[in-house]
C-alpha positions in Angstrom: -113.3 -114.3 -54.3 -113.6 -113.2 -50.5 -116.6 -110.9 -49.9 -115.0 -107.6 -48.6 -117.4 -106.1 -45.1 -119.7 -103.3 -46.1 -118.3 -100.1 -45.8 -119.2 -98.6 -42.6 -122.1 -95.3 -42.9 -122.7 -92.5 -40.9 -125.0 -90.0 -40.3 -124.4 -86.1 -41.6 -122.1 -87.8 -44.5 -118.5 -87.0 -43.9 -118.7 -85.3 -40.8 -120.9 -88.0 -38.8 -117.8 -90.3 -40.6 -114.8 -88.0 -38.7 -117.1 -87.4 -35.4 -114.5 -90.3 -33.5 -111.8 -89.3 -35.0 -112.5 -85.3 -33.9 -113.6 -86.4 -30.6 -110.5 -87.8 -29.6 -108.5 -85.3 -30.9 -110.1 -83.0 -28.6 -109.8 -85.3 -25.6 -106.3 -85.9 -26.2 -105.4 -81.5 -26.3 -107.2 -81.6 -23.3 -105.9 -84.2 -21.8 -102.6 -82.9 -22.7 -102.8 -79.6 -21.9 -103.8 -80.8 -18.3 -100.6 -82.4 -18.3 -102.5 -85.9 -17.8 -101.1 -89.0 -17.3 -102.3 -92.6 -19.5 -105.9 -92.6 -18.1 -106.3 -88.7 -19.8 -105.8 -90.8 -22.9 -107.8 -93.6 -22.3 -110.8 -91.1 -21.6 -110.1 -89.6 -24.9 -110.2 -93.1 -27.1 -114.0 -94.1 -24.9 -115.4 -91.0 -25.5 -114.1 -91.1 -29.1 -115.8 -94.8 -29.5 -119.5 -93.6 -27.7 -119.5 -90.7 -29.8 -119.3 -93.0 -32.6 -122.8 -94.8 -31.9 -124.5 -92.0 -32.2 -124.0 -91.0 -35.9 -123.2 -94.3 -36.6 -126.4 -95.6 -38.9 -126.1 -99.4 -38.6 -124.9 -100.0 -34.8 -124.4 -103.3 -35.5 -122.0 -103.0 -37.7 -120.2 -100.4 -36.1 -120.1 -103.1 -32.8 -118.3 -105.1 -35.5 -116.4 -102.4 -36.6 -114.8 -102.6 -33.5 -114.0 -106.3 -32.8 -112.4 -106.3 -36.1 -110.1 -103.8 -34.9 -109.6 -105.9 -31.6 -109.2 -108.7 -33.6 -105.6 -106.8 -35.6 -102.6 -109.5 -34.6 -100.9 -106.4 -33.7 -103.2 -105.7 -30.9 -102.2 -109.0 -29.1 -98.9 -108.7 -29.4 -97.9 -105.0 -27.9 -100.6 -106.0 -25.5 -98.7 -108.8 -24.1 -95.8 -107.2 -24.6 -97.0 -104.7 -22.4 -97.5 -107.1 -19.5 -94.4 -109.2 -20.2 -92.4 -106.0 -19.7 -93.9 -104.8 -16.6 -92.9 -108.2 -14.8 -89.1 -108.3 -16.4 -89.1 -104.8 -15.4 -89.8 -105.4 -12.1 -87.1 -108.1 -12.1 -84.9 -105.4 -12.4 -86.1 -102.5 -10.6 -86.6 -104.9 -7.2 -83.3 -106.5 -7.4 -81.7 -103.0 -6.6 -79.5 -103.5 -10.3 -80.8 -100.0 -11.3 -79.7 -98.3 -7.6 -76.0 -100.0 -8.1 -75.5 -99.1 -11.6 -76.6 -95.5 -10.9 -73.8 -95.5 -8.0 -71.1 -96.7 -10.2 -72.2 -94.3 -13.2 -72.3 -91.4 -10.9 -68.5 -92.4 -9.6 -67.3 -92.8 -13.4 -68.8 -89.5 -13.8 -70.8 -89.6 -16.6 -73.7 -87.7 -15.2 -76.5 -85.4 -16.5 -76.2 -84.4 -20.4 -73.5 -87.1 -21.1 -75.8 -89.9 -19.7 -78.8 -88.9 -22.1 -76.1 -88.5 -25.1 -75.2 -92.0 -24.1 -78.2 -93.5 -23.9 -79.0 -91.8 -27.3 -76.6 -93.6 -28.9 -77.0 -97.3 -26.9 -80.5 -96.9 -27.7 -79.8 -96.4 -31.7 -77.9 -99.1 -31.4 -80.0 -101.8 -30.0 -82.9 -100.5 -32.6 -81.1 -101.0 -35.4 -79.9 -104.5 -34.3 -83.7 -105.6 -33.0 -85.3 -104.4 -35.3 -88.1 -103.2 -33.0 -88.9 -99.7 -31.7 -91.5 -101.1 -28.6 -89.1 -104.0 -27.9 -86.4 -101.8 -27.9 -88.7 -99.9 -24.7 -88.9 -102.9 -23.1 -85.1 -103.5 -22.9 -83.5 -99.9 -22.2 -86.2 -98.2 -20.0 -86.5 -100.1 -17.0 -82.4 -99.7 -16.9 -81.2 -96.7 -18.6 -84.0 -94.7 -17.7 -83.9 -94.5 -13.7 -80.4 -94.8 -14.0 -80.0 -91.6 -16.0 -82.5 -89.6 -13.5 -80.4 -90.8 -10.8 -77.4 -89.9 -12.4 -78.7 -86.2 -12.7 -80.5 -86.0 -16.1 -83.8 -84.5 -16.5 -86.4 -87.7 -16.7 -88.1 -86.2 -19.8 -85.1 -85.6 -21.5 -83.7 -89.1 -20.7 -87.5 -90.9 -22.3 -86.7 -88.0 -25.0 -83.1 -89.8 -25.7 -84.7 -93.4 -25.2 -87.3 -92.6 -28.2 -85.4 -90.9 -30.1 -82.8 -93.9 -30.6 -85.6 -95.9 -30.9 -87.3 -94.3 -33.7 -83.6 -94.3 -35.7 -83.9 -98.0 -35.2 -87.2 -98.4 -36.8 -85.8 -96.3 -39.7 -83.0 -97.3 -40.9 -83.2 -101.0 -39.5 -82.7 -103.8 -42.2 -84.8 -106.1 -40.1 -87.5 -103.1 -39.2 -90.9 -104.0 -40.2 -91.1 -100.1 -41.2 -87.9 -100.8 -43.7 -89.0 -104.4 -44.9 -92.6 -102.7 -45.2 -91.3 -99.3 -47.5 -89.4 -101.7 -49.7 -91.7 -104.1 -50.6 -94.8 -102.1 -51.0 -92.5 -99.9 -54.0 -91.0 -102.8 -55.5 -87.4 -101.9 -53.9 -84.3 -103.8 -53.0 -83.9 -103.9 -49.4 -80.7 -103.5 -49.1 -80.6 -99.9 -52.1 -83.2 -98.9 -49.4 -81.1 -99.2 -46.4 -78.1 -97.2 -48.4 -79.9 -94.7 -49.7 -81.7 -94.1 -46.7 -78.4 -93.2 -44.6 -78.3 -89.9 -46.7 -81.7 -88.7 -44.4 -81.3 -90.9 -41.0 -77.7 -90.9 -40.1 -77.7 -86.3 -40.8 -80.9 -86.8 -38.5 -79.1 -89.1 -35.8 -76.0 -86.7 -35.7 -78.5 -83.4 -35.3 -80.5 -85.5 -32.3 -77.1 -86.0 -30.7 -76.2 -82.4 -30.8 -79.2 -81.3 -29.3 -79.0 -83.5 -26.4 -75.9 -81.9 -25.9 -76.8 -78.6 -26.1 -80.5 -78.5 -24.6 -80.5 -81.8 -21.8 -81.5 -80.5 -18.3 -79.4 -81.9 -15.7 -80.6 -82.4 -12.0 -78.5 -82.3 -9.0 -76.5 -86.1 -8.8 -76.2 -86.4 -5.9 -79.7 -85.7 -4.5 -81.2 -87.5 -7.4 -79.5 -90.5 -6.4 -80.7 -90.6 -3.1 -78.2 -92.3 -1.0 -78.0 -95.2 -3.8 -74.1 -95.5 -3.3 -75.3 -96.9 0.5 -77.5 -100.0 -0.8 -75.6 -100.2 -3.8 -75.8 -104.4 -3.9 -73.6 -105.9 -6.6 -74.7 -109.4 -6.8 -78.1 -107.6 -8.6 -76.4 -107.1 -11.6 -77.2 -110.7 -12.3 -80.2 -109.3 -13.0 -78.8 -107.6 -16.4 -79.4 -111.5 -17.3 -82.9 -110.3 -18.4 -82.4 -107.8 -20.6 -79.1 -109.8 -21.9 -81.6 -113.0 -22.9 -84.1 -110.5 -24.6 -81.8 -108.7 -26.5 -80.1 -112.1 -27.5 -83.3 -113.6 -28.8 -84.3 -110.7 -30.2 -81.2 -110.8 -32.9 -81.7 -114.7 -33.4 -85.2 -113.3 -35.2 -87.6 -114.6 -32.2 -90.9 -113.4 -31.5 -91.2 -110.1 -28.9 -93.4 -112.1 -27.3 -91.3 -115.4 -26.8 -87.9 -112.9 -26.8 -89.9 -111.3 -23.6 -91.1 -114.9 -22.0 -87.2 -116.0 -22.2 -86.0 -112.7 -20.5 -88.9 -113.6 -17.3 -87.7 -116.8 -17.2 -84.2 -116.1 -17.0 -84.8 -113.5 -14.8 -86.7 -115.5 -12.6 -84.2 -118.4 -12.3 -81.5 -115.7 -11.7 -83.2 -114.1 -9.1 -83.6 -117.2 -6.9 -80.7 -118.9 -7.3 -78.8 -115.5 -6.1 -81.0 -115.3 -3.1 -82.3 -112.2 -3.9 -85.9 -113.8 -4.4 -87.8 -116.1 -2.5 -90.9 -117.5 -4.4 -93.1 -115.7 -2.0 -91.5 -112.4 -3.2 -92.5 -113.8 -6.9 -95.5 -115.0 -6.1 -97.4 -116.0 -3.6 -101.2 -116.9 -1.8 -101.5 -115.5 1.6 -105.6 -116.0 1.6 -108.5 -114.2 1.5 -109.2 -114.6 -2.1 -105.9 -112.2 -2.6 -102.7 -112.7 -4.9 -99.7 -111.2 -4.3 -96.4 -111.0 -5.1 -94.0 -109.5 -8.4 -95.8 -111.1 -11.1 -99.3 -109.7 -10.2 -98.8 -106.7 -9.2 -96.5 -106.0 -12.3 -99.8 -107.3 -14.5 -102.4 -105.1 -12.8 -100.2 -102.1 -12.9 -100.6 -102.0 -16.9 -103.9 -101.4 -16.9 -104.1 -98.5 -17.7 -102.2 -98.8 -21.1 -104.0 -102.0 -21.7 -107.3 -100.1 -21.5 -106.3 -97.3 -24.0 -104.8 -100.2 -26.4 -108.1 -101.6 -26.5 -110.1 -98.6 -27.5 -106.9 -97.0 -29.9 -107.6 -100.3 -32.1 -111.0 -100.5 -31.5 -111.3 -97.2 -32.9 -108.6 -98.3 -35.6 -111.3 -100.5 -37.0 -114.2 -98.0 -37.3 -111.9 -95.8 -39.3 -110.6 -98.3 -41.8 -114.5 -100.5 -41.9 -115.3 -96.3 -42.6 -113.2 -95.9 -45.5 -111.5 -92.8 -44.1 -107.6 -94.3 -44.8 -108.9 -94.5 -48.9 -111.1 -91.2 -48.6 -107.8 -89.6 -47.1 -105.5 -91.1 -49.9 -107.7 -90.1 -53.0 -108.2 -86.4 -51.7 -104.6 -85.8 -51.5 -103.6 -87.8 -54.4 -105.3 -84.6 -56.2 -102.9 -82.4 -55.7 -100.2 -84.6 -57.3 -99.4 -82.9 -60.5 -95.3 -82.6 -60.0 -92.7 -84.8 -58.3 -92.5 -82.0 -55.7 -96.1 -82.2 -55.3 -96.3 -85.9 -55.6 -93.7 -86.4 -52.9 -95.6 -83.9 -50.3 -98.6 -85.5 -50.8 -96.9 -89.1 -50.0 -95.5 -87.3 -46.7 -99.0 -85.8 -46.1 -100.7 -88.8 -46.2 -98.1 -90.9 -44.5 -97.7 -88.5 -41.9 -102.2 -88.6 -41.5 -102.5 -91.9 -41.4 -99.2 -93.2 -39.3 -100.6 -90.7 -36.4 -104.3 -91.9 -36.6 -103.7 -95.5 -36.9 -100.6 -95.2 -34.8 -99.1 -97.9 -36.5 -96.4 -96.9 -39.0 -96.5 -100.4 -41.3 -99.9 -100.2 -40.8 -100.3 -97.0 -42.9 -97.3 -97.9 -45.3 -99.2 -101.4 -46.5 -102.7 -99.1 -46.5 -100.8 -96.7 -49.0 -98.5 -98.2 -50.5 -100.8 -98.8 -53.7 -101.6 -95.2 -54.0 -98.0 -94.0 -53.6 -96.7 -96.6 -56.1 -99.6 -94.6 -58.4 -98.5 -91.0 -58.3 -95.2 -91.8 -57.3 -95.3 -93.4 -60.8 -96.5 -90.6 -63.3 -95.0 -87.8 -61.0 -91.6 -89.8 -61.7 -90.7 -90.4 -58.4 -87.8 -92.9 -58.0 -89.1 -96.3 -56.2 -86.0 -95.8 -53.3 -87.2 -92.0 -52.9 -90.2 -93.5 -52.2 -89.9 -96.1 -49.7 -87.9 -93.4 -48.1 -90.3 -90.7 -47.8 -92.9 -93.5 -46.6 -90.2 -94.7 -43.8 -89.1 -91.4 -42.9 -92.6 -89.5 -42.5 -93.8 -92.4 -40.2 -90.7 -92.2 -38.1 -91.4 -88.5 -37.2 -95.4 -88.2 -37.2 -96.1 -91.3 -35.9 -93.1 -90.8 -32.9 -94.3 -87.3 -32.2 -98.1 -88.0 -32.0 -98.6 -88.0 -28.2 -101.3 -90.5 -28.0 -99.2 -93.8 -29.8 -97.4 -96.3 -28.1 -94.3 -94.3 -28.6 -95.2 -92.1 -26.0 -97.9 -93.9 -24.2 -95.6 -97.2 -23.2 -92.8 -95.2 -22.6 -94.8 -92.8 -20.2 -96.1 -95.7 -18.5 -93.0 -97.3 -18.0 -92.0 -93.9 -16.3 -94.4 -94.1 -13.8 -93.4 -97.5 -11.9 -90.4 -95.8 -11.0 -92.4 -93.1 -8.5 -93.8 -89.8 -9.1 -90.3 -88.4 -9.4 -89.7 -90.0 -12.4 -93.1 -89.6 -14.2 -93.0 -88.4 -17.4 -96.3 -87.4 -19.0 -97.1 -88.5 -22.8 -97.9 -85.3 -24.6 -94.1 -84.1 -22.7 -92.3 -87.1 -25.0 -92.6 -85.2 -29.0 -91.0 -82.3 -27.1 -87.8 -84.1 -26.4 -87.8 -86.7 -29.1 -85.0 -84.8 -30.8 -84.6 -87.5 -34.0 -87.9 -87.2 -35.4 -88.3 -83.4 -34.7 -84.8 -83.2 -36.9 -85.9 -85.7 -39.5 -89.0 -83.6 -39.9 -86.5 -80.2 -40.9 -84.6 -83.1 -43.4 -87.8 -84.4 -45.2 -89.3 -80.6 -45.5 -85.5 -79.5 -46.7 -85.3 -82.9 -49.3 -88.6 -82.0 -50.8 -88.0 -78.2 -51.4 -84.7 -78.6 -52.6 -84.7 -82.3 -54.3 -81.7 -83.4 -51.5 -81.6 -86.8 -52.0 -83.8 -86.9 -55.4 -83.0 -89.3 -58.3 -84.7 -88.7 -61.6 -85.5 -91.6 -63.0 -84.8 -92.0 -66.8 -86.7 -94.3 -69.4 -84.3 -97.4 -68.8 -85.8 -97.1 -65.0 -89.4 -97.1 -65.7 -88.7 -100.0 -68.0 -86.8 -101.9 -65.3 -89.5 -101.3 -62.7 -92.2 -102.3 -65.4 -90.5 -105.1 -65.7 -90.0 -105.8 -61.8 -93.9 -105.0 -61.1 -94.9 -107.5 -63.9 
């Protein structure tokens, strides 16, 4: 039997336990509130893990508290991703692809509100085909994005458009870890998920569309595009090659990571053979101990985000070595005593733990015993379920300014110039999707929409399945 660590103890009892946890959540309002950019963030997480030591009552074991979280596969891979992105971004962005697309956009006319309405739906699109809300980043920002601001939308409302498609992706996705996460943790068909999930995503994808077209800002066009149309180059748009390769792998069920590395490649190959590279311009050595060139400077520029990924997980594994996820669970799970109750406590806790682990599979698999429990004797159907799990973590998770569903995005913002910077706690504003499905899961629960009782021949099927 493996030997599970030793829960983590702190000083003061439950208070010294939450001292991290309340340290960062102060950092972050203030760092918010001062309108920071990424490094108000990574403050936040430091002073959350320093704080830590000192009520902490074995420090050694709160050091290993935090290599364990460090040590999460998911860790690796968004921070790679991270880095992969910034060069095949950069792929783009130098190439002057985004300057000629914005040039023919703006003569099509499809400028300002229509542009974010359109990226909206692109971006739902590519989610729900990927599978993958961060990958899906990767793909459309470093295109759609300065392409949009160019064309006259507002840059908060076009990240706000870009998130929102990407969190109705992750929801209703067959392929979505989220999805493939809710359904197995409550015993449920994948596809009865995906179908009955349509009642809450697809009313929450059409409310996000209408209020993009009502509420989008538009900027001025023409001055946004700053003479664009006059270095519009078309041989760039070779460059779409990258994102084309990514999004290809992507469906054939490759790794981000590898998806990523075939996009760089491709892009790299493109570039040269077009003449619009030289290898100096990728990369190059000119002395003096220095590096230069596309690649490196695209690395360095991440560091930032890099930084706050390592103390977010860090942090992530003093909170679950604490016990906090279970202590959250089992207090809530007290106030389960009807289906209504049962399902708000299953959003509650969702919605608690998606934010502070910032992960939204992450909190699914950590829960998904405890909902299958009071889910159970409340009578709670196994596909209502997974679909309060999904759902929750699609709009808390999203809207929680300090997760990598506004932390990459606001990053990727910034390599496009201070005109373009969007700051993190601006993106839950403007993410329109999760703010409606937020209004759907508070309407399903008060009024049952989208409730199935479940009769005896039920629990004896699902008996049956969970044997």
């Amino acid at each position: 039997m493996e030997n599970r660590p030793k829960r983590l103890e702190f000083h003061l009892g439950g208070f010294g336990k939450a001292v991290p946890l309340l340290t960062a959540a102060a950092m972050i309002a203030w760092a918010a509130f001062s309108q920071s950019n990424v490094n108000g963030y990574v403050l936040a997480f430091f002073a959350a893990l320093v704080a830590g030591v000192l009520f902490a009552k074995d420090e050694k074991a709160y050091g290993e508290a935090l290599v364990y979280g460090l040590g999460k596969p998911m860790f690796a891979v968004i921070v790679l991703s991270v880095m992969l992105a910034a060069i095949s971004g950069k792929l783009i962005s130098s190439s002057g692809a985004v300057q000629t697309i914005a040039a023919y956009v703006v003569a099509a006319g499809l400028t300002g509100r229509f542009f974010v309405a359109a990226t909206f739906l692109i971006t739902c699109l590519l989610a729900f085909a990927t599978g993958t809300s961060v990958g899906t980043y990767f793909v459309v920002i470093p295109i759609l994005f300065p392409v949009g601001v160019m064309a006259g939308a507002a840059p908060e409302f076009m990240i706000g458009a870009i998130v929102s498609g990407a969190a109705f992706g992750d929801n209703l996705g067959p392929i979505s870890d989220t999805t493939i996460a809710s359904s197995t943790t409550q015993r449920a068909d994948l596809g009865t998920v995906v179908r009955t999930r349509m009642r809450y995503s697809l009313p929450a994808a059409a409310g996000a569309l209408i209020l993009f077209l009502i509420f989008a800002r538009d900027t001025e066009a023409g001055e946004a595009l700053g003479g664009a149309e006059a270095v519009a180059k078309p041989v760039s748009l070779v460059m779409l090659i990258v994102p084309v390769v990514i999004i290809a792998a992507c469906l054939m069920r490759r790794h981000l990571i590898t998806a990523l590395s075939y996009g760089i490649l491709a892009g790299i190959a493109a570039g040269l053979i077009s003449g619009i590279y030289k290898v100096s311009d990728i990369v190059s050595f000119p002395g003096g101990f220095s590096v230069d060139g596309l690649i490196i400077s695209s690395v360095t520029g991440t560091a930032g985000t890099v930084a706050m990924l390592i103390a977010v997980f860090s942090l992530l594994g003093v909170l679950e070595r604490s016990g906090l996820f279970e202590d959250v669970g089992a207090l809530l799970s007290r106030f389960a005593k009807s289906e209504r109750s049962a399902e708000a406590t299953i959003v509650l806790s969702t919605g608690i733990l998606s934010m502070v682990t910032g992960v939204i599979s992450v909190a699914i698999v950590a829960l998904g015993d405890l909902v299958n429990d009071i889910g159970e004797k409340a009578g709670v159907d196994r596909y209502r379920r997974a679909n309060l799990l999904d759902c929750t973590g699609c709009v808390f998770c999203f809207l929680a300014p300090w997760t990598v569903h506004c932390v990459i995005p606001a990053q990727q913002t910034a390599a496009f110039g201070e005109g373009f910077s969007v700051a993190p706690a601006s993106v839950p504003f403007v993410n329109y999707y999760s703010i409606c499905m937020l209004v759907i899961l508070a309407a399903a629960i008060i009024t049952g929409y989208g409730r199935k009782r479940q009769t005896g021949a039920d629990r004896w099927r699902q008996r049956n399945t969970m044997r």
